[in-house]
mmCIF file of the N, C-alpha and C atoms, coordinates in Angstrom:
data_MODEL
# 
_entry.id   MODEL 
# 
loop_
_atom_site.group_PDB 
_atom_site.id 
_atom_site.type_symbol 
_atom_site.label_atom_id 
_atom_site.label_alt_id 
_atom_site.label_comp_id 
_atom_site.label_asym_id 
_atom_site.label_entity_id 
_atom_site.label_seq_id 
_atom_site.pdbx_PDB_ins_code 
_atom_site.Cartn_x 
_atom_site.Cartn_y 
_atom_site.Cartn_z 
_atom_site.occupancy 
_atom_site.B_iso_or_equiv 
_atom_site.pdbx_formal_charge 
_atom_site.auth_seq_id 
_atom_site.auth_comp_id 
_atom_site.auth_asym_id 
_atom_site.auth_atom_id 
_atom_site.pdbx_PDB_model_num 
ATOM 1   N N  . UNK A 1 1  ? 23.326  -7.680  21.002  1.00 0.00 ? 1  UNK A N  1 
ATOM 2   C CA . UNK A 1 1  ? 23.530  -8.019  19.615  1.00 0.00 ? 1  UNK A CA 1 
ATOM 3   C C  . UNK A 1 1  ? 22.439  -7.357  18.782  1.00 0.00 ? 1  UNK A C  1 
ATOM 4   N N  . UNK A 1 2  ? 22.723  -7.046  17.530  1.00 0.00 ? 2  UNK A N  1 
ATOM 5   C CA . UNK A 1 2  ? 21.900  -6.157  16.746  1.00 0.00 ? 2  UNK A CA 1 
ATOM 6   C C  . UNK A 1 2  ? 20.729  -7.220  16.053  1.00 0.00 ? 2  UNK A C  1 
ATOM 7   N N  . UNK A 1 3  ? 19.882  -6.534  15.576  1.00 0.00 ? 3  UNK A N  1 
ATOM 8   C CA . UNK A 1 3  ? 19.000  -7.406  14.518  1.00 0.00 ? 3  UNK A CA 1 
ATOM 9   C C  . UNK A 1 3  ? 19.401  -6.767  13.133  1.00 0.00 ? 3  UNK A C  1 
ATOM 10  N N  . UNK A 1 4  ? 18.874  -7.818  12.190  1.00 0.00 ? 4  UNK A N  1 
ATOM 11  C CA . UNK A 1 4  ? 18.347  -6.691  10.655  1.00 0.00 ? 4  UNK A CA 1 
ATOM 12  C C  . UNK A 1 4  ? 17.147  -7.502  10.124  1.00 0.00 ? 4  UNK A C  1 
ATOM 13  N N  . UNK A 1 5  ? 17.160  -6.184  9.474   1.00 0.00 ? 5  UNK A N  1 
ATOM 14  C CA . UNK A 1 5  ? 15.580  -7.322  8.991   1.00 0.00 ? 5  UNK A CA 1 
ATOM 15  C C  . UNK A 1 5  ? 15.561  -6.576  7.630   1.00 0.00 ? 5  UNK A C  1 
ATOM 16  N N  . UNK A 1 6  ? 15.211  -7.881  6.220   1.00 0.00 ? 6  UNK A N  1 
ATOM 17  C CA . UNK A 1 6  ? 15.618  -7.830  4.997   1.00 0.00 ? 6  UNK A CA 1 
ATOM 18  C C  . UNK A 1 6  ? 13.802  -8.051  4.427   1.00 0.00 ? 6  UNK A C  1 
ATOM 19  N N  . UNK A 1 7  ? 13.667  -7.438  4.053   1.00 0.00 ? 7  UNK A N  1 
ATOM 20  C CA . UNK A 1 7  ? 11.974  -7.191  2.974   1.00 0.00 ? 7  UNK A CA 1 
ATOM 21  C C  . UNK A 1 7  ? 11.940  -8.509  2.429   1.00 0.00 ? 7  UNK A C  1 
ATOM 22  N N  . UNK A 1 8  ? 10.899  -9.102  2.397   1.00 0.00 ? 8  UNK A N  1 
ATOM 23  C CA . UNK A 1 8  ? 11.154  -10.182 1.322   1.00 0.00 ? 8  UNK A CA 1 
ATOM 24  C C  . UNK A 1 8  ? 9.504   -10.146 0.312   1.00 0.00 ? 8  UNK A C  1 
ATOM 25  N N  . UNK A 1 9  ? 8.674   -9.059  0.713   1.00 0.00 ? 9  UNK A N  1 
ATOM 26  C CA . UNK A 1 9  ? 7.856   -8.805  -0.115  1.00 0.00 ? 9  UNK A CA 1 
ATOM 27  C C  . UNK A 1 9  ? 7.230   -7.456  0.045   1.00 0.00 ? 9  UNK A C  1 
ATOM 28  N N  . UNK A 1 10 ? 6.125   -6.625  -0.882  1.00 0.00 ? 10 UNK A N  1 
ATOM 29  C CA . UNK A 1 10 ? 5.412   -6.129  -0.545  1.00 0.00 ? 10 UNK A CA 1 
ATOM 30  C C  . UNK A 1 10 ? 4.061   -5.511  -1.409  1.00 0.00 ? 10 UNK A C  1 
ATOM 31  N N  . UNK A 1 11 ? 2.918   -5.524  -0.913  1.00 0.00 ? 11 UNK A N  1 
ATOM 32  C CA . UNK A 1 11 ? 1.878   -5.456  -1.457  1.00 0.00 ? 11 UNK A CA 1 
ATOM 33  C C  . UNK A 1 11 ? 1.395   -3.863  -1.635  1.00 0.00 ? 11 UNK A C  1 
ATOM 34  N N  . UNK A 1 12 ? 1.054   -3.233  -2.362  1.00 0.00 ? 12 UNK A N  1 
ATOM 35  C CA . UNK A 1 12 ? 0.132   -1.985  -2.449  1.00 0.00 ? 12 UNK A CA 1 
ATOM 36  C C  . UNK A 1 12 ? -1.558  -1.929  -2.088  1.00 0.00 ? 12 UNK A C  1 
ATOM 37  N N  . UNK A 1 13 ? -1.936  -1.206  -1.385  1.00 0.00 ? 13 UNK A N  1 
ATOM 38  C CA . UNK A 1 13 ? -3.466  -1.032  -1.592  1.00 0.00 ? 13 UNK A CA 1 
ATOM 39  C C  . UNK A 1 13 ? -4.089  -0.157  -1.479  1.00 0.00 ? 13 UNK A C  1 
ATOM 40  N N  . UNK A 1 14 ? -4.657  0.110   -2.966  1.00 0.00 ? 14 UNK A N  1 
ATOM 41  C CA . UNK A 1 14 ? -4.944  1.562   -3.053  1.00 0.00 ? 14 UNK A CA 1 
ATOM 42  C C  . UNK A 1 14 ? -6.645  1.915   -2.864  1.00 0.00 ? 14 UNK A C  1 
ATOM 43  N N  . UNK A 1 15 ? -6.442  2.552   -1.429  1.00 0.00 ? 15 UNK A N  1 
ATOM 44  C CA . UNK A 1 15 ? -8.656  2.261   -1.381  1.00 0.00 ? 15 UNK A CA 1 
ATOM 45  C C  . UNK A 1 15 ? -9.380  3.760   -2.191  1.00 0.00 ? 15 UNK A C  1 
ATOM 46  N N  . UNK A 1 16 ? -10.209 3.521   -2.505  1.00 0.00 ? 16 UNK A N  1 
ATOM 47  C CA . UNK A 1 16 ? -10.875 4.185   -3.449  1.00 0.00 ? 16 UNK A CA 1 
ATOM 48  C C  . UNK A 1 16 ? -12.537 4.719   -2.492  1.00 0.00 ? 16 UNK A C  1 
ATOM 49  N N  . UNK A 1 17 ? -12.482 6.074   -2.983  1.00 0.00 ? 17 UNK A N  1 
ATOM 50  C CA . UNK A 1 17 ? -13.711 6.263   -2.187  1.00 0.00 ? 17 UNK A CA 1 
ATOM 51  C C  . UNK A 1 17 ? -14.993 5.768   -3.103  1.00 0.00 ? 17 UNK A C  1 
ATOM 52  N N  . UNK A 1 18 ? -16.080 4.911   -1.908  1.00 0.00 ? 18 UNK A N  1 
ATOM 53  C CA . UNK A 1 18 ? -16.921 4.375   -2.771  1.00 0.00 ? 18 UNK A CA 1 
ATOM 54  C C  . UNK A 1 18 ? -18.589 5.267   -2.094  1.00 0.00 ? 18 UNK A C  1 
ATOM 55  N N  . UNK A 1 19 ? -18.190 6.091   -1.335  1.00 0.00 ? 19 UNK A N  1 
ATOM 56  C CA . UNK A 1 19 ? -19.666 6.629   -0.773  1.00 0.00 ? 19 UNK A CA 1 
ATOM 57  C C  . UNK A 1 19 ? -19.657 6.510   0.848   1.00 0.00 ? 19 UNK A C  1 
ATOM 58  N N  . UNK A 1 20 ? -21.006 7.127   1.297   1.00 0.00 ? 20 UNK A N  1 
ATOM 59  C CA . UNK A 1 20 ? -21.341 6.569   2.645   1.00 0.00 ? 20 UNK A CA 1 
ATOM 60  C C  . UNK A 1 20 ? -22.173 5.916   2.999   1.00 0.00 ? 20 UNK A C  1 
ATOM 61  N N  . UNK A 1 21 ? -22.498 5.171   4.069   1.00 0.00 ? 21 UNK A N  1 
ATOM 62  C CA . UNK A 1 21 ? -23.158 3.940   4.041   1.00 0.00 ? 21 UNK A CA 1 
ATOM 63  C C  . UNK A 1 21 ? -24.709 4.683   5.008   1.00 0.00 ? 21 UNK A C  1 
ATOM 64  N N  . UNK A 1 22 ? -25.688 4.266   5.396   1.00 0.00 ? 22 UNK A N  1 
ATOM 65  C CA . UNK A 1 22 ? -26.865 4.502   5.707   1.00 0.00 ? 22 UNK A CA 1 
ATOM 66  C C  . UNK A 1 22 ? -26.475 5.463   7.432   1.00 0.00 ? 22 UNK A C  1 
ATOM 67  N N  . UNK A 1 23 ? -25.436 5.148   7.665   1.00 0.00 ? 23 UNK A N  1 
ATOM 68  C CA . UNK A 1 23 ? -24.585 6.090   9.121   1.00 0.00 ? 23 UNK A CA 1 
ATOM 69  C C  . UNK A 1 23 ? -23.972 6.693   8.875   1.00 0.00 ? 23 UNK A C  1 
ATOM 70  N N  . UNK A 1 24 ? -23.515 7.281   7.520   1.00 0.00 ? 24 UNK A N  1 
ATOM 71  C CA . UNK A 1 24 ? -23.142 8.475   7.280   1.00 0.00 ? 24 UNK A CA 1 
ATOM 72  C C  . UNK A 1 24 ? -21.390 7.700   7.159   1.00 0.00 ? 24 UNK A C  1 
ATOM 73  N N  . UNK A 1 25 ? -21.252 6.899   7.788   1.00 0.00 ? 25 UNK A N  1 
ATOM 74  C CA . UNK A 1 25 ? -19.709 5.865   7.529   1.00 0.00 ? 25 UNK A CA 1 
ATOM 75  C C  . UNK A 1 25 ? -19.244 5.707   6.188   1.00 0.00 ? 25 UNK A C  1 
ATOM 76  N N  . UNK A 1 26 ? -17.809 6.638   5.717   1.00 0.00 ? 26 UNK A N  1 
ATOM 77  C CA . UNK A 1 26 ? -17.272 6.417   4.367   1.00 0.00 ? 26 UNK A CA 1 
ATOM 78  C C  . UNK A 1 26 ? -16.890 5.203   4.115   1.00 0.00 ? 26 UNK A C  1 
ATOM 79  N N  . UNK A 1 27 ? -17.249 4.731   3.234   1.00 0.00 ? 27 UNK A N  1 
ATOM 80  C CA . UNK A 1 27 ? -17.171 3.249   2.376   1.00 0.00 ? 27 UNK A CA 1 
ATOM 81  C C  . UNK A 1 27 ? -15.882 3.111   1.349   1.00 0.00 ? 27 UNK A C  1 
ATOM 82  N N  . UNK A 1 28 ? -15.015 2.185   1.516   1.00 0.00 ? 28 UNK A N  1 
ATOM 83  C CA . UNK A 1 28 ? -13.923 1.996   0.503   1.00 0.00 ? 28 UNK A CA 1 
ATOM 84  C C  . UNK A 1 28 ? -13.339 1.097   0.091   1.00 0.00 ? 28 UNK A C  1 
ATOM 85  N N  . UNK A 1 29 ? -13.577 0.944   -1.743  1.00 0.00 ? 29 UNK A N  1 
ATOM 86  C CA . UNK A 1 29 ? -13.550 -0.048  -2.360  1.00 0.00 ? 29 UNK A CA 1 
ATOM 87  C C  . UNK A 1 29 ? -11.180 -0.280  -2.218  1.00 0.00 ? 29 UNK A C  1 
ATOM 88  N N  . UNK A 1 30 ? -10.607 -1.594  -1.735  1.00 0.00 ? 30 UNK A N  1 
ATOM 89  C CA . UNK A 1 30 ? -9.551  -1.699  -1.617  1.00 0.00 ? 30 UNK A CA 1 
ATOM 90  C C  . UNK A 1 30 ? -9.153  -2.475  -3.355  1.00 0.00 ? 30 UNK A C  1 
ATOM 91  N N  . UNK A 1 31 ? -8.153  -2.367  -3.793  1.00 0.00 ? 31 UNK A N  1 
ATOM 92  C CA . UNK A 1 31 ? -7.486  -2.629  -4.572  1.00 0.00 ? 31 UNK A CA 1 
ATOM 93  C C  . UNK A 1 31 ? -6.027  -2.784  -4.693  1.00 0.00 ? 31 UNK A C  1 
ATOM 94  N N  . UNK A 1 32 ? -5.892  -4.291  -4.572  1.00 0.00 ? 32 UNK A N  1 
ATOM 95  C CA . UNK A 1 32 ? -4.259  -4.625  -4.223  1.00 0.00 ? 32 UNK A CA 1 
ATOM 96  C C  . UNK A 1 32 ? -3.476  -4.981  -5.204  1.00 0.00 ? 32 UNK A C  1 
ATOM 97  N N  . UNK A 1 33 ? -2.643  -4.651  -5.278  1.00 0.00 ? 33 UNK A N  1 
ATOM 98  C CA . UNK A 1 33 ? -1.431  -4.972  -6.591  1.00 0.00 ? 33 UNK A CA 1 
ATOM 99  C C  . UNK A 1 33 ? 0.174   -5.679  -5.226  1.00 0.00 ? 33 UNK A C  1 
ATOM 100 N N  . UNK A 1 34 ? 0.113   -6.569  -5.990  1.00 0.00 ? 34 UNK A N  1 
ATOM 101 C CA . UNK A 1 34 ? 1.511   -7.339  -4.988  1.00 0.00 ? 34 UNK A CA 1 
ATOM 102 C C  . UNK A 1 34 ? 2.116   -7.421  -6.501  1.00 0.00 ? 34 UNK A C  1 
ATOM 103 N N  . UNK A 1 35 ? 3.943   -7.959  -6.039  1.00 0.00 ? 35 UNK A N  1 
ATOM 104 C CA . UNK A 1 35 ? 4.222   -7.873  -6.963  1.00 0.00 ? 35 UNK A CA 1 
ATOM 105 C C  . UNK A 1 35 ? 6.038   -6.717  -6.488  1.00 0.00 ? 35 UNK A C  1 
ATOM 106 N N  . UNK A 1 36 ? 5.156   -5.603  -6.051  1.00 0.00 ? 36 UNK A N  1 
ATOM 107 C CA . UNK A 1 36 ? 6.008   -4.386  -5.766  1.00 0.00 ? 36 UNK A CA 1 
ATOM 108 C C  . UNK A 1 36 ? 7.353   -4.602  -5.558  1.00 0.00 ? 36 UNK A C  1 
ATOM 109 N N  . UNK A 1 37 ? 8.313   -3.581  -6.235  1.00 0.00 ? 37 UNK A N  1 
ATOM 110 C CA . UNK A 1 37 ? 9.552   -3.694  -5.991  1.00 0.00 ? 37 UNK A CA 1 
ATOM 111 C C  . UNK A 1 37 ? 10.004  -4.140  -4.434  1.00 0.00 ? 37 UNK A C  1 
ATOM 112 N N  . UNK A 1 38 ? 11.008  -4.748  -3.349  1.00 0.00 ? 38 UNK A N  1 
ATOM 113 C CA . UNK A 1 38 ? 11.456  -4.304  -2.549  1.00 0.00 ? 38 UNK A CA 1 
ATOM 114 C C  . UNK A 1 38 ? 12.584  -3.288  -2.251  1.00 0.00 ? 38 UNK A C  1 
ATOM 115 N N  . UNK A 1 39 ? 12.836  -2.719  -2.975  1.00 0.00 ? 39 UNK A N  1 
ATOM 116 C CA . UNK A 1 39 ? 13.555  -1.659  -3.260  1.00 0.00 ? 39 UNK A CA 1 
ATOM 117 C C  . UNK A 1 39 ? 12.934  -0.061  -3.394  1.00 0.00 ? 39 UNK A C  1 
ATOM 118 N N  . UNK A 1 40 ? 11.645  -0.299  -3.790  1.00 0.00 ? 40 UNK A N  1 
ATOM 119 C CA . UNK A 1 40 ? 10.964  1.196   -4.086  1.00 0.00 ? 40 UNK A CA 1 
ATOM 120 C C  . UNK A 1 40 ? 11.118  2.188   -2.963  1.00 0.00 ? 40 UNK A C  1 
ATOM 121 N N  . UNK A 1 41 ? 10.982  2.804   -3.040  1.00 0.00 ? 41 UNK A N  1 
ATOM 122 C CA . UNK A 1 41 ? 11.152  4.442   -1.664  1.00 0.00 ? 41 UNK A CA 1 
ATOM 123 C C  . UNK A 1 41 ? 9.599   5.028   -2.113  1.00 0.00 ? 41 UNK A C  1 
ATOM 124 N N  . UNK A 1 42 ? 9.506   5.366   -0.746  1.00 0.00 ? 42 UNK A N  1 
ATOM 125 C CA . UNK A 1 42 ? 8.092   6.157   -0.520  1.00 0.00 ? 42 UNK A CA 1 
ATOM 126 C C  . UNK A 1 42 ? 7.390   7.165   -1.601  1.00 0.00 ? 42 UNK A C  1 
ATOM 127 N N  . UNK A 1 43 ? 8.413   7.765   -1.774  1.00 0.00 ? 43 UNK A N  1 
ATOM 128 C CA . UNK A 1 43 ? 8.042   8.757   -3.114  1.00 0.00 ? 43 UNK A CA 1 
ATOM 129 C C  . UNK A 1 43 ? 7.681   7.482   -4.185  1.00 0.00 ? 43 UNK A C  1 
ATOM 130 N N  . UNK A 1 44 ? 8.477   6.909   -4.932  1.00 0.00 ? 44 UNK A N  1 
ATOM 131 C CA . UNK A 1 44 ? 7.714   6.306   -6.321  1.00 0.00 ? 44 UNK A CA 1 
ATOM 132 C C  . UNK A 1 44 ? 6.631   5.630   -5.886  1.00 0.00 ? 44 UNK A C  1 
ATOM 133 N N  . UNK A 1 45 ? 6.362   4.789   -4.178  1.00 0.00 ? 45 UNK A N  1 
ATOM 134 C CA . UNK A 1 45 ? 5.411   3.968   -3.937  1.00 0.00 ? 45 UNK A CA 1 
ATOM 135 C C  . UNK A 1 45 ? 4.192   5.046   -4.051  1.00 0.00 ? 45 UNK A C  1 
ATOM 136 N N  . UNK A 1 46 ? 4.384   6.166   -3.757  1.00 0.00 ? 46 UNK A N  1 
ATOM 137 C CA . UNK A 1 46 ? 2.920   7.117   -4.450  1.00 0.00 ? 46 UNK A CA 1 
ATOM 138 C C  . UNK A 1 46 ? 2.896   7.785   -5.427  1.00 0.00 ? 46 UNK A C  1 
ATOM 139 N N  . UNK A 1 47 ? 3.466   7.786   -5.796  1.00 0.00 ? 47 UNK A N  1 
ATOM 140 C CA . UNK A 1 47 ? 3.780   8.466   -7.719  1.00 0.00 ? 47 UNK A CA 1 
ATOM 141 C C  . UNK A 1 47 ? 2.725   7.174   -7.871  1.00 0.00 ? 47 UNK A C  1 
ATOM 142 N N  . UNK A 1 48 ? 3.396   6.243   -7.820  1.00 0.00 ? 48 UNK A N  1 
ATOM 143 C CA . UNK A 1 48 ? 2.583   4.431   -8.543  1.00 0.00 ? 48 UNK A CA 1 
ATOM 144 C C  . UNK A 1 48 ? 1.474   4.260   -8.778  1.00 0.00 ? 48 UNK A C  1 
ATOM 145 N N  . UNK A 1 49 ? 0.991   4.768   -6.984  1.00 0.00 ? 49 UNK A N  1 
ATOM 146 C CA . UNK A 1 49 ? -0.214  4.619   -6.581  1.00 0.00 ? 49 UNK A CA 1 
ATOM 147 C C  . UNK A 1 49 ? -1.456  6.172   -6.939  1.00 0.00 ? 49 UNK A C  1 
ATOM 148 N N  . UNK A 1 50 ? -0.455  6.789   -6.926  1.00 0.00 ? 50 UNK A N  1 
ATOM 149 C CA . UNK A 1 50 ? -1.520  7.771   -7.695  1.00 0.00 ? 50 UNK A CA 1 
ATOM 150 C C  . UNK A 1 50 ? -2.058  7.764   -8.629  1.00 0.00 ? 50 UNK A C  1 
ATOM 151 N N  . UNK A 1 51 ? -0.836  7.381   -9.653  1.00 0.00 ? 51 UNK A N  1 
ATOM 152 C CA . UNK A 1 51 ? -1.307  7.136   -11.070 1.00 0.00 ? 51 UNK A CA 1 
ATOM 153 C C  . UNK A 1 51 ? -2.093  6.014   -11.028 1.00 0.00 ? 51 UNK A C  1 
ATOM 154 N N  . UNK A 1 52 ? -2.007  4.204   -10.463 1.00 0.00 ? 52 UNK A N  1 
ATOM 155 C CA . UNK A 1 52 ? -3.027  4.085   -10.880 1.00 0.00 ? 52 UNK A CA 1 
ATOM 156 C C  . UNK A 1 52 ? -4.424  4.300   -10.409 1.00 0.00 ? 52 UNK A C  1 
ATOM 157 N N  . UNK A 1 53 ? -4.350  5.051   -9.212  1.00 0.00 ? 53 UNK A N  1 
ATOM 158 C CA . UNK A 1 53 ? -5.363  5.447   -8.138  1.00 0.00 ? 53 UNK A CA 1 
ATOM 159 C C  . UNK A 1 53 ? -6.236  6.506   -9.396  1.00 0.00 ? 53 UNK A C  1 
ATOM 160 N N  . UNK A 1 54 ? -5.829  7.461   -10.627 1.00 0.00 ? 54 UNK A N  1 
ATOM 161 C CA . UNK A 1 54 ? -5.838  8.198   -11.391 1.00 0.00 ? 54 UNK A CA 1 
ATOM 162 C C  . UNK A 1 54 ? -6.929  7.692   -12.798 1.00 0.00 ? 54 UNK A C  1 
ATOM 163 N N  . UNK A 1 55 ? -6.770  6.349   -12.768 1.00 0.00 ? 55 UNK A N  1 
ATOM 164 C CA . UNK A 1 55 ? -7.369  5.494   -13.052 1.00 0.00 ? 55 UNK A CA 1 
ATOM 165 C C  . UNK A 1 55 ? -9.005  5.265   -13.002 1.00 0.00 ? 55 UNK A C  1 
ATOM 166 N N  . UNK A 1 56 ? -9.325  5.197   -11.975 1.00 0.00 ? 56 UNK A N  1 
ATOM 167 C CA . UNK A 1 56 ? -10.115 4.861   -10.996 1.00 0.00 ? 56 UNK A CA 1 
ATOM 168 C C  . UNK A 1 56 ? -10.939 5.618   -11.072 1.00 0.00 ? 56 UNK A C  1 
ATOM 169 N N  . UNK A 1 57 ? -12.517 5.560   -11.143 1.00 0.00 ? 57 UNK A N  1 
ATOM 170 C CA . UNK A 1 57 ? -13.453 6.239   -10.780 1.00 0.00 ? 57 UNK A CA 1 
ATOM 171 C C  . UNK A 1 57 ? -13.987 7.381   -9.972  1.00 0.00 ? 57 UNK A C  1 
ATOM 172 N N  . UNK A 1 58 ? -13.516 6.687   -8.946  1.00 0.00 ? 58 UNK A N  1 
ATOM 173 C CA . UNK A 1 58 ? -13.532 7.774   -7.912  1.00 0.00 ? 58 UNK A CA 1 
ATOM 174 C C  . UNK A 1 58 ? -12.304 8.079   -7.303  1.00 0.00 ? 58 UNK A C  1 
ATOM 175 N N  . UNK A 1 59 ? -12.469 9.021   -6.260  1.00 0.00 ? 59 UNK A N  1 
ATOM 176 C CA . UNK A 1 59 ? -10.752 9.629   -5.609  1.00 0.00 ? 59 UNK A CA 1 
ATOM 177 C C  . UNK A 1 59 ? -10.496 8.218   -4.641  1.00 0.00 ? 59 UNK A C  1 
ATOM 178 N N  . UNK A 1 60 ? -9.143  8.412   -4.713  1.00 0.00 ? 60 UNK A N  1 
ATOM 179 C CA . UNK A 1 60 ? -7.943  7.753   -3.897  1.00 0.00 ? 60 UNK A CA 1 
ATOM 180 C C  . UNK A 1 60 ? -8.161  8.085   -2.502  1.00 0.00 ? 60 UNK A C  1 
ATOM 181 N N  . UNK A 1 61 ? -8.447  7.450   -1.690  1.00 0.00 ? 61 UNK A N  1 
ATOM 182 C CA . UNK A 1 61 ? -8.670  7.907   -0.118  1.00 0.00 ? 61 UNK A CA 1 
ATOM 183 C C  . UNK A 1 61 ? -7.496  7.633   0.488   1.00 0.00 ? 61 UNK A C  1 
ATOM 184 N N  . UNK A 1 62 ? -6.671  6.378   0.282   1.00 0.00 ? 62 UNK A N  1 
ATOM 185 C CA . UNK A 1 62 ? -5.445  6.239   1.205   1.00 0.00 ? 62 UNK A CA 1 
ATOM 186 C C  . UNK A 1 62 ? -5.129  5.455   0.231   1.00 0.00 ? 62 UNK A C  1 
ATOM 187 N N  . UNK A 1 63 ? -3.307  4.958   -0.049  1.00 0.00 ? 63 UNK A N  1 
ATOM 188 C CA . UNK A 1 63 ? -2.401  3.986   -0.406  1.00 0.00 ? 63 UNK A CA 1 
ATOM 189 C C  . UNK A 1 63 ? -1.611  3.313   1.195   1.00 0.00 ? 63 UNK A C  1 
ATOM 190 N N  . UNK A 1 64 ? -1.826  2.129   0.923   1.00 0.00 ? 64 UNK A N  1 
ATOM 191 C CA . UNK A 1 64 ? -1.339  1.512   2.461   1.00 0.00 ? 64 UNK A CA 1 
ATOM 192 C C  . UNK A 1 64 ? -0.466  0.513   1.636   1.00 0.00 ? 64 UNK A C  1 
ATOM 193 N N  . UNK A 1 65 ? 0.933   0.641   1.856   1.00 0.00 ? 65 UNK A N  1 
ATOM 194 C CA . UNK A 1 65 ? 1.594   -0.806  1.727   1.00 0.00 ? 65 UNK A CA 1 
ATOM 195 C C  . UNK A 1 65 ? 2.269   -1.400  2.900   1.00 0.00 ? 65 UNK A C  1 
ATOM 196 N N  . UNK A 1 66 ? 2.158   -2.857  2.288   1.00 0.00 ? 66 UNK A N  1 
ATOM 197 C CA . UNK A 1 66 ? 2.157   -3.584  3.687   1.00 0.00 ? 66 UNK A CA 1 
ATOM 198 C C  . UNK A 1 66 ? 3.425   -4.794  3.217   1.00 0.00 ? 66 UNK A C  1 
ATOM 199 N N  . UNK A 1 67 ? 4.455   -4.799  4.251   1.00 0.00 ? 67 UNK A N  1 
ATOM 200 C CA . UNK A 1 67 ? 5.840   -5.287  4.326   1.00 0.00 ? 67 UNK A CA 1 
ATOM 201 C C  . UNK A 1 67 ? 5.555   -6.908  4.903   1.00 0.00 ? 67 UNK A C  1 
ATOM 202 N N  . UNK A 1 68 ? 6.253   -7.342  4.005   1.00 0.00 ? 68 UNK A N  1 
ATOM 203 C CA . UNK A 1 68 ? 6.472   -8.911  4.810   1.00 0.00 ? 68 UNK A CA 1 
ATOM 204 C C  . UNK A 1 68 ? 8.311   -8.866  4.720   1.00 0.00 ? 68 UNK A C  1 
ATOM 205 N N  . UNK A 1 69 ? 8.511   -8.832  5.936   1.00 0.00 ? 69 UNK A N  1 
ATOM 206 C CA . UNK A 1 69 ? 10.303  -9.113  5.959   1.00 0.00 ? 69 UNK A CA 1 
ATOM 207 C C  . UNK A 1 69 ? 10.491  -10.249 6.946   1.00 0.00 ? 69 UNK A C  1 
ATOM 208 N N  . UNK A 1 70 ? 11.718  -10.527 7.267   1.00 0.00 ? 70 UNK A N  1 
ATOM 209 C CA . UNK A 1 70 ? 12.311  -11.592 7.696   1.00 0.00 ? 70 UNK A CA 1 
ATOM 210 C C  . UNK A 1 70 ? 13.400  -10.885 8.716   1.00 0.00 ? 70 UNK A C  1 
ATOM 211 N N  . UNK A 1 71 ? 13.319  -11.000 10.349  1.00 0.00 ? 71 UNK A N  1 
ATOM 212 C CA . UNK A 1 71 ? 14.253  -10.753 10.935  1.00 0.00 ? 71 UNK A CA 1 
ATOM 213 C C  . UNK A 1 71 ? 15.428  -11.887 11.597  1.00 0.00 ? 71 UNK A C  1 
ATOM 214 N N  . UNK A 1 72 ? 16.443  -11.326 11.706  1.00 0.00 ? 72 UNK A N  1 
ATOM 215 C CA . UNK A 1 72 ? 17.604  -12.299 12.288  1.00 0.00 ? 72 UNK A CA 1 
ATOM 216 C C  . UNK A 1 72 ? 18.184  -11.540 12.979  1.00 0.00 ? 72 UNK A C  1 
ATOM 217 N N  . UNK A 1 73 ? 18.939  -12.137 13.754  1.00 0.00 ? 73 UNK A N  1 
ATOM 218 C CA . UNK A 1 73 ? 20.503  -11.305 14.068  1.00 0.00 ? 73 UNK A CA 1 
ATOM 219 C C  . UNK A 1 73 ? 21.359  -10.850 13.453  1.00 0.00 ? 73 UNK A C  1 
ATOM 220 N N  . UNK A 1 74 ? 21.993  -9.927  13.711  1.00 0.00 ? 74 UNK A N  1 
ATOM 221 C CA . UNK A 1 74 ? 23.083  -9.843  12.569  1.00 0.00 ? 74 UNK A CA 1 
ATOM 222 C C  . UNK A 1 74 ? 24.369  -10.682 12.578  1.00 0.00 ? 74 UNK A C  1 
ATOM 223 N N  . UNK A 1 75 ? 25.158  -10.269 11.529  1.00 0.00 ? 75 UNK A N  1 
ATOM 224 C CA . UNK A 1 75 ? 26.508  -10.943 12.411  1.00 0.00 ? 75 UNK A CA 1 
ATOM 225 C C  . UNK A 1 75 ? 27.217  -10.570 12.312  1.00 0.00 ? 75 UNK A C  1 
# 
C-alpha cells in the first residue's frame, strides 16, 4: 500500500555570514521566517530568501527550509 504525505508547514532560515571564531571556524548568524507558503517551489523559496538575505549585512551563506508534513496511507 502506498503512503502520501501532505506539508502542513514550513519555516525558512536564512544564515548570514557573521565571521570566524578564534579556530578559524565560520560563524553564522540564523534568521527564521515561518509562516511560508506550502505551496512555494524551490525557485521562489530562493528568489525570497535572497532578497531578504539582500537585506542583511553581511552575505547569505545558506537558505535551509525545513518541512513539517503529516504521513498516512493512501487510499
Amino acid at each position: 500500500m502506498a503512503a502520501a504525505k501532505t506539508v502542513v508547514s514550513q519555516t525558512m532560515t536564512i544564515n548570514i555570514e557573521e565571521g570566524f571564531d578564534g579556530e578559524g571556524k565560520q560563524q553564522l548568524k540564523p534568521h527564521t521566517y515561518s509562516g511560508i507558503k506550502k505551496e512555494a517551489s524551490a525557485d521562489e523559496l530562493v528568489k525570497a530568501g535572497t532578497a531578504l538575505g539582500s537585506l542583511m549585512e553581511n552575505e547569505v551563506a545558506s537558505i535551509v527550509v525545513t518541512e513539517k508534513a503529516e504521513v498516512a496511507e493512501a487510499e
